[in-house]
N, C-alpha and C positions, 0 to 999 in steps of 0.2 A: 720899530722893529720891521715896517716894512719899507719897500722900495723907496724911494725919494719921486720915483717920475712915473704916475699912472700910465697908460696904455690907452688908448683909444680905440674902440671895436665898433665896428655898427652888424646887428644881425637879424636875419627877417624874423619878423613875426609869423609861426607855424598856425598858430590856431590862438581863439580869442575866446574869453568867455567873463564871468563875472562870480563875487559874492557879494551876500548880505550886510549890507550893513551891522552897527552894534545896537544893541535894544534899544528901543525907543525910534530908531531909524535906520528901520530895514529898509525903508525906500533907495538909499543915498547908496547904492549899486558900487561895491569897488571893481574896477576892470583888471581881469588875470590876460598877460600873453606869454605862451609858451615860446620857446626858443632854443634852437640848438646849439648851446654852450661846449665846444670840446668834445661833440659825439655823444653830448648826455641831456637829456631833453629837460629845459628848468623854467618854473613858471615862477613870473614877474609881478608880482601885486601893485597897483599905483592908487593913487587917491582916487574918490568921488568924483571929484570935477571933471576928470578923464572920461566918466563914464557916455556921455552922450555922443561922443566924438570920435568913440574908439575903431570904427567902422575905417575910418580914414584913416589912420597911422599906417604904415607899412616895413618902417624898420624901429630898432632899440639901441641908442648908443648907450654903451658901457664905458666907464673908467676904471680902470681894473686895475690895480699893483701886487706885485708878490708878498706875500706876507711872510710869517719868519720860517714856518714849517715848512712853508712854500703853498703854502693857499692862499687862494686869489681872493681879496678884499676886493667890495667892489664901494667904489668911492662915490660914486653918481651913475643916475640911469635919466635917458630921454628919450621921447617920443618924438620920431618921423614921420 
């Protein structure tokens, strides 16, 4: 139901921060980066292993296609 050919976007990262891990290991830091998606500010959760490194990233690519309503699926995300 959605598009055939995703979109390719790259967009800075606004501001950076983290959550808690799940019980047992709250150590293991998930990295949030906020981003201005379409004038609307939407934050990006990524895995653990991200976390040490996250200081350096400075952009997000998105794969994005239309979906059937017309909402944007997002097919993969990566770090810059």
């Amino acid at each position: 139901m959605a598009d055939s050919e995703p979109i390719k976007e790259s967009y800075k990262i606004i501001e950076r921060s983290s959550l808690p891990g799940r019980k047992y290991h709250r150590d293991e830091r998930k990295p949030t980066f906020d981003i201005n998606y379409n004038g609307k500010i939407k934050e990006l959760v990524f895995p653990h292993t991200y976390y040490e490194k996250m200081e350096f990233y400075s952009n997000v690519e998105l794969e994005v296609r239309k979906g059937y309503f017309g909402f944007d699926i997002l097919e993969n995300k990566t770090l810059n």
